[in-house]
C-alpha positions in Angstrom: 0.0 0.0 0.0 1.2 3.2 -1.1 2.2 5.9 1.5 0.2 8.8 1.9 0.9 12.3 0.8 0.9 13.4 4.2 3.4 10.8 5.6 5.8 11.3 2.3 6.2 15.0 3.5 6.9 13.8 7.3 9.5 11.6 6.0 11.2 14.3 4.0 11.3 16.3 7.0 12.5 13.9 9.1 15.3 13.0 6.8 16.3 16.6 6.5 16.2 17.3 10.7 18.5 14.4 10.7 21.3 15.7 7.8 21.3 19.4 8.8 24.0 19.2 11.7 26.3 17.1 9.1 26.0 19.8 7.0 27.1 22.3 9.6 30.2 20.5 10.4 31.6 20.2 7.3 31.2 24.0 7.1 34.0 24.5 9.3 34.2 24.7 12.9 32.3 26.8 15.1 33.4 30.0 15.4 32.8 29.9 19.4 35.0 27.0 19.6 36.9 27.5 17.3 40.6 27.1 18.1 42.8 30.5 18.5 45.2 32.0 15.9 49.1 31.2 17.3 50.2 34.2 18.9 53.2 36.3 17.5 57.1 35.0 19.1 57.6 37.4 21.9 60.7 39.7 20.7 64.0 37.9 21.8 66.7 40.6 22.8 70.0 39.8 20.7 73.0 38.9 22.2 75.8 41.4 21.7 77.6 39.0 19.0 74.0 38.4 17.3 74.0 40.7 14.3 70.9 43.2 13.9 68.0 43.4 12.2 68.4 45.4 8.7 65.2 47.3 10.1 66.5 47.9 13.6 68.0 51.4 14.5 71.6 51.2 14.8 72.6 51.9 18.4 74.1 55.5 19.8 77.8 55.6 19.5 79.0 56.5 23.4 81.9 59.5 23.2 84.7 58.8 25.7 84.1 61.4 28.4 87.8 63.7 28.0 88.7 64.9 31.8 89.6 68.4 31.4 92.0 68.2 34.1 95.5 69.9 34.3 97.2 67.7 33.2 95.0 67.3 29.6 95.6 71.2 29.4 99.3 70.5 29.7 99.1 68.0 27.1 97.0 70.2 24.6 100.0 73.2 24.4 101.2 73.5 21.4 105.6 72.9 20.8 106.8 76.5 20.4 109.8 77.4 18.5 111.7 79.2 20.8 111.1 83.1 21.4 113.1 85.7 19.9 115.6 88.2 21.7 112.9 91.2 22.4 113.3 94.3 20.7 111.7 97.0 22.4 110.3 99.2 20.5 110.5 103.4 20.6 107.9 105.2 22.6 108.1 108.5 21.2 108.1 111.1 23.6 105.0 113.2 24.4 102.9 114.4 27.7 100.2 111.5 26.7 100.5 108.3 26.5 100.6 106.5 23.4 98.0 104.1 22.2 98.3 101.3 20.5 96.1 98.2 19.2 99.0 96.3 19.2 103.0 96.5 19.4 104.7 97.8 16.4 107.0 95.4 16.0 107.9 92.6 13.1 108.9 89.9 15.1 107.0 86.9 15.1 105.6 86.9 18.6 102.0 87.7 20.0 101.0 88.7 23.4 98.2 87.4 26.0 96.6 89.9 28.1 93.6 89.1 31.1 91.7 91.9 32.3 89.4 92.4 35.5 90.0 89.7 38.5 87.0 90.1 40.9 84.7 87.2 38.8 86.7 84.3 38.9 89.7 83.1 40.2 90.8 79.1 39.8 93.5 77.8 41.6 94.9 75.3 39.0 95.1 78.4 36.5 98.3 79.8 38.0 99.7 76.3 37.9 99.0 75.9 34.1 100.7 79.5 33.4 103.5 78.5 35.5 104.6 74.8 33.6 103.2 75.9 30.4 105.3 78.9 30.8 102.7 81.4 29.6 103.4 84.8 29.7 100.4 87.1 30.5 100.0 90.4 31.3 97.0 90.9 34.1 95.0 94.6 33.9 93.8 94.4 36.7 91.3 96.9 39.1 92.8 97.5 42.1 89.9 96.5 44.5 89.8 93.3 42.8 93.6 92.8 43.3 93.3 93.9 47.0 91.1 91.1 47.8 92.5 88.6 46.3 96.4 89.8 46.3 97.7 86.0 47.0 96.0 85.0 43.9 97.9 87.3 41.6 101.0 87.5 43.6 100.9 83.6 42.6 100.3 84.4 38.8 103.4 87.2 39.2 105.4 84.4 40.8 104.3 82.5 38.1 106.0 84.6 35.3 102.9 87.4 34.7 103.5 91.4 35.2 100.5 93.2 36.7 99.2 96.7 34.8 96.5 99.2 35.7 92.7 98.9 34.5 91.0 101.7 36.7 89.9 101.5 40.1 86.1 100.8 39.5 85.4 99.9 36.1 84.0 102.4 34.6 83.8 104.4 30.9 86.2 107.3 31.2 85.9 108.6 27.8 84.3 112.4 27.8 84.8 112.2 32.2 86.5 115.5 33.0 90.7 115.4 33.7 90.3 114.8 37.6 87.7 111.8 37.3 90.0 109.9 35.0 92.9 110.7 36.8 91.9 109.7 40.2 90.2 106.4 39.0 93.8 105.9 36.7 96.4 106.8 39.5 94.1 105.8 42.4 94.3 102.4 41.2 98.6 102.7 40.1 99.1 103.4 43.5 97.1 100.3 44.9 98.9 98.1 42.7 102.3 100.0 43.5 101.6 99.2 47.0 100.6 95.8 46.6 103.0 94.6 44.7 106.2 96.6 44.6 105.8 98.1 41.4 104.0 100.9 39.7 102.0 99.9 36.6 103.1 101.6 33.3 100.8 100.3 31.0 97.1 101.1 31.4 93.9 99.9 29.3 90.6 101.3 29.6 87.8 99.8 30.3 85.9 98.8 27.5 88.6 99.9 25.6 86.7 103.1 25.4 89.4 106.5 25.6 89.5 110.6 24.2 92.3 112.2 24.6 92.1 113.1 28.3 92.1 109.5 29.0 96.2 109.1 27.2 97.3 112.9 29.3 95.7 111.0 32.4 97.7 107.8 32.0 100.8 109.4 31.1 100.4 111.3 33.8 100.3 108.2 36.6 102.8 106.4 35.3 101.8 104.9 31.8 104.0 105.2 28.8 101.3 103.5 26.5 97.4 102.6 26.7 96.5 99.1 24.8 93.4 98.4 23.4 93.7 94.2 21.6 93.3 92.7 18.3 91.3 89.6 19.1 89.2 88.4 22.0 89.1 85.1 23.7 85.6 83.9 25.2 84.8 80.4 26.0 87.6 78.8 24.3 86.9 80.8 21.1 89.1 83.1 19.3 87.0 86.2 17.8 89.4 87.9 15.2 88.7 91.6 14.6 89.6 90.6 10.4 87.9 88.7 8.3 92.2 87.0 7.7 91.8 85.2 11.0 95.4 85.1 11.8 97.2 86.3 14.4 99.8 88.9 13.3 103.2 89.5 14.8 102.4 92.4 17.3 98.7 91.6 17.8 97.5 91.5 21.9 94.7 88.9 22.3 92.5 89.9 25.4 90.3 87.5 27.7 89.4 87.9 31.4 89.2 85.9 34.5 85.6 84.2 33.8 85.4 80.3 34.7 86.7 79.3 31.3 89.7 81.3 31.4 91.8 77.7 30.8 89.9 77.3 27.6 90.9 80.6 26.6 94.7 80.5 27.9 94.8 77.8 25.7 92.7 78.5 22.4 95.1 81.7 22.8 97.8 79.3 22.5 96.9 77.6 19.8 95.5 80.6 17.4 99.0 82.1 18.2 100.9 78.5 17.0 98.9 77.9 14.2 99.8 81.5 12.9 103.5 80.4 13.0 104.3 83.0 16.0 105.2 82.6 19.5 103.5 83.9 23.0 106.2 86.7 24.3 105.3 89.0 27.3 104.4 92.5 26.5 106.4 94.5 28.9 109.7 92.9 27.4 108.6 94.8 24.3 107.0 97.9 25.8 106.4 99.8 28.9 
């Protein structure tokens, strides 16, 4: 007997209840069970023989850390030929000093002048002048040198000459005749009394002079006024020509600030590289 209709179309759907979940798994798996992805390696740090990536940064070089002791400063002075027999030069005769931007002479020597003395005053700086043989002329103001006389009593010791640079500082160009010659002689005779010898060479502060300010120096004592032909600051030579040589005669100026060892020995090197030697003013002049 023929099935009916009715149970034909429960058996289809039976059949087809039964077949469904095969049909599922061979889909793939379920996503909620499904098994995770592998995770990335964890980054491995390379040994120091392991060679790096191409994509890696390469690593910082590390600079050797130089001790700027005394010693190193020693080390950095340039080999000097030796200095020539000083030929003083003529100081014409007049009732003002002369002024000059440097010495008038062709020999091949330069000269190293420090001004001021109240900002800084390292110890190990008079020991480099003294075995590097450096000869410096200090313009100093008096009440600077009165409070710290050791000090430059040490550099004197040391081979330096002491000169006048006013007693407080100040711009004397357009000051009447008595203001510029009580701050000029006040301080010679501090410095006379401190150390035994009156100053006769005298620059300005600032560098800054009229004629009152050569009549004044003469005056107390001076037979010239300097002003300089290159500065030292921070280890840096600033030339006053666009040459940037250092020319027999020329007076390179820098001060007692805290790099005053850089300067000593930039000086030093400007002076060598220009084929001249360091020589001390007053055996020229004064």
């Amino acid at each position: 007997m023929a099935p009916s209709p009715a149970r034909r179309a429960l058996t289809v759907l039976l059949l087809g209840a039964l077949l469904a979940p095969a049909a599922c798994k061979s889909a793939g798996p379920d996503p909620i069970f499904a098994e995770p992805e592998p995770s990335a390696s964890p980054s491995v740090t390379a040994s120091p023989s392991a060679s790096p990536s191409p994509s890696a940064p390469p690593s910082p070089t590390v600079k050797p850390v130089t001790v700027k002791n005394l010693q190193w400063y020693l080390s950095q002075v340039p080999d000097f030929p030796a200095a020539p027999a000083p030929q003083r030069v003529n100081v014409p005769e007049s009732s003002s000093a002369v002024f000059w931007f440097r010495v008038p002479t062709n020999q091949k020597v330069a000269f190293i002048t420090i001004d001021d003395g109240a900002l800084s005053r390292k110890p190990e700086v008079i020991e480099f002048i003294r075995q590097a043989k450096i000869p410096v002329t200090l313009f100093l103001n008096s009440p600077a040198a009165t409070q710290h006389t050791a000090y430059f009593k040490a550099i004197e010791d040391a081979g330096g000459v002491i000169e006048n640079h006013t007693i407080t500082h100040t711009s004397l160009k357009g000051k009447s005749y008595d203001f510029q010659k009580k701050e000029i002689c006040g301080s010679a005779d501090k410095l006379e009394q401190l150390f035994g010898r009156r100053p006769t060479l005298f620059r300005p502060p600032f560098g800054e002079r009229d004629a009152t300010t050569l009549k004044a120096a003469h005056d107390c004592g001076a037979v010239a006024v300097f002003y300089w032909t290159q500065t030292v600051d921070k280890g840096k030579v600033r030339y006053q020509t666009a040459a940037k040589v250092v020319k027999p005669g020329d007076v390179l100026l820098m001060h007692f600030r805290p790099a005053l060892m850089d300067d000593l020995l930039a000086a030093l090197k400007a002076i060598h590289r220009s084929g001249l030697t360091p020589a001390l003013l007053e055996d020229y002049v004064g």
